[in-house]
VMD Tcl script that draws the C-alpha trace (Angstrom):
set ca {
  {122.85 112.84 -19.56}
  {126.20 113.80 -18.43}
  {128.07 116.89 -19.26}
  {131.35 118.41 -18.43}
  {131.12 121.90 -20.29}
  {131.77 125.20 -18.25}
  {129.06 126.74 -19.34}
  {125.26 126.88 -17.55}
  {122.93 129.39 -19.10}
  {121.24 131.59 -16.76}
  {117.57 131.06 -15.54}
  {115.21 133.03 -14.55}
  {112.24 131.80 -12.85}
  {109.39 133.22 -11.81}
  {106.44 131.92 -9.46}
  {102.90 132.05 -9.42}
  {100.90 132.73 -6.74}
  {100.97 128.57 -6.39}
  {104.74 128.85 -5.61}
  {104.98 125.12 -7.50}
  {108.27 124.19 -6.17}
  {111.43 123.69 -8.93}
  {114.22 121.17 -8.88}
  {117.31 122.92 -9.45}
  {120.80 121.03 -9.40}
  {124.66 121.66 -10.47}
  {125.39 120.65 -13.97}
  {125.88 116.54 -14.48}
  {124.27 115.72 -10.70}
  {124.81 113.12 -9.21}
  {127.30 113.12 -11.21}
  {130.76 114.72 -10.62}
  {130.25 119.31 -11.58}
  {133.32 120.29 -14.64}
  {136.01 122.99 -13.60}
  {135.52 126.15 -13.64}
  {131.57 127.19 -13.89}
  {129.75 129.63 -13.14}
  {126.15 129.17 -12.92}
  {123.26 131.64 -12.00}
  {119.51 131.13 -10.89}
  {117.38 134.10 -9.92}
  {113.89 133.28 -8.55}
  {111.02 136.11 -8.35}
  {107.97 135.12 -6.01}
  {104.55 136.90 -6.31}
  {103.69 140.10 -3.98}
  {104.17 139.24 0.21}
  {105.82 136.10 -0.60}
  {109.33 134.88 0.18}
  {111.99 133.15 -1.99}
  {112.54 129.27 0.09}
  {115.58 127.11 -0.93}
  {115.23 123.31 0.05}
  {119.02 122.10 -0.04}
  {118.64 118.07 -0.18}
  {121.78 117.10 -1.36}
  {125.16 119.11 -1.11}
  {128.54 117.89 -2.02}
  {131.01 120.47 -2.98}
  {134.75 120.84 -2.22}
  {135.68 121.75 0.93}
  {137.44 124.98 1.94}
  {139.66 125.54 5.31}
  {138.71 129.34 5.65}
  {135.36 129.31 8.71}
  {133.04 131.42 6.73}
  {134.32 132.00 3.24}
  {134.10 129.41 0.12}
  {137.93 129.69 -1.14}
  {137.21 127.62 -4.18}
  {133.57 126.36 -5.34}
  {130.59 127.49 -3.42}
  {127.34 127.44 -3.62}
  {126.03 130.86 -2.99}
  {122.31 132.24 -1.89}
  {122.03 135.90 -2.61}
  {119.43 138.87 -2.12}
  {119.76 142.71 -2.04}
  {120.41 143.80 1.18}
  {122.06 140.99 2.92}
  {125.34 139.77 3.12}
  {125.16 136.23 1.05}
  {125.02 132.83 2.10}
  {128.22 130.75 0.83}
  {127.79 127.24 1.19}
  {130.93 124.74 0.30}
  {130.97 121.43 2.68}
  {130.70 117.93 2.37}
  {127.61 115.94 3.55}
  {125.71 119.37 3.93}
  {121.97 118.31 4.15}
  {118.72 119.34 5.34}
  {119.20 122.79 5.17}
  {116.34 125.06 4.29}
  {116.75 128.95 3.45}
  {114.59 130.88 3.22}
  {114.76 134.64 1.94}
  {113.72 138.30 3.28}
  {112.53 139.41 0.02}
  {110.36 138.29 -3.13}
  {113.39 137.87 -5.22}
  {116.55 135.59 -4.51}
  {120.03 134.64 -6.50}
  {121.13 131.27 -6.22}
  {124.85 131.07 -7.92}
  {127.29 127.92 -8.49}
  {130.93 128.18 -9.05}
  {133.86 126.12 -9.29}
  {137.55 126.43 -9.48}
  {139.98 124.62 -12.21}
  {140.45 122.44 -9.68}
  {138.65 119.07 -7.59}
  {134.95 118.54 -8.36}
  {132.17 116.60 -5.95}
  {128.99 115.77 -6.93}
  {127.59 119.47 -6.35}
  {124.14 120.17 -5.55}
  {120.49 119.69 -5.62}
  {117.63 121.75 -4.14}
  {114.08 122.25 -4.19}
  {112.61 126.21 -4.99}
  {110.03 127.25 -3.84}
  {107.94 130.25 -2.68}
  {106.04 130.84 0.93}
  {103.57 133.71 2.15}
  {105.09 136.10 4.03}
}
mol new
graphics top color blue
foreach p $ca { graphics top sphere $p radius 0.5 }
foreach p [lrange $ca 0 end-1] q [lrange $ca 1 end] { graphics top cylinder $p $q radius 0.2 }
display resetview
């Protein structure tokens, strides 16, 4: 099922106290991510558990700028920290894991070149 529509309805998702892990991935993946979305996941995790992000598969567009995403980006949010941006190619094996029970993860592209985009594993751990 492939779909190029710049639209992703929000999820939330909330874990048990088994923390069964979710597969969450960019619209169409493995296939090539439309232009311009903007796509929103928040996670909850029970009491004294963390919010853990499994990145297995990353392929967004590049951008030149050392720390900031300057057109799609992958983005790992929580209150109190400065967020994660994440927009590289090849960008694997990268686990993240949060300092709180809740966690945003957001996806947004440009009008502009599209990769293959992302797909992670969600989780929950015990503090």
């Amino acid at each position: 099922l492939t779909s190029n529509n710049a639209t992703c309805e929000p999820v939330d998702h909330v874990f048990d106290e088994s923390c069964a892990p979710i597969t969450i991935s960019s619209p169409g993946y493995p296939e090539l991510y439309g232009n311009n979305l903007n796509c929103q996941w928040n996670f909850q995790a029970p009491r004294n558990h963390l919010i853990k992000v499994e990145l297995n598969d990353v392929d967004i567009e590049p951008s030149s700028h050392p720390r900031k995403c300057l057109f799609d980006r992958l983005e790992f949010a929580e209150l109190g920290k400065i967020p994660t941006q994440i927009c590289r190619h090849q960008y694997t094996d990268k686990t993240v894991v949060s300092y709180r029970d809740k966690a945003t993860l957001s996806f947004e592209t440009d009008d502009s070149v599209t990769a293959r985009g992302f797909s992670a594993i969600v989780s929950c751990v015990r503090k």
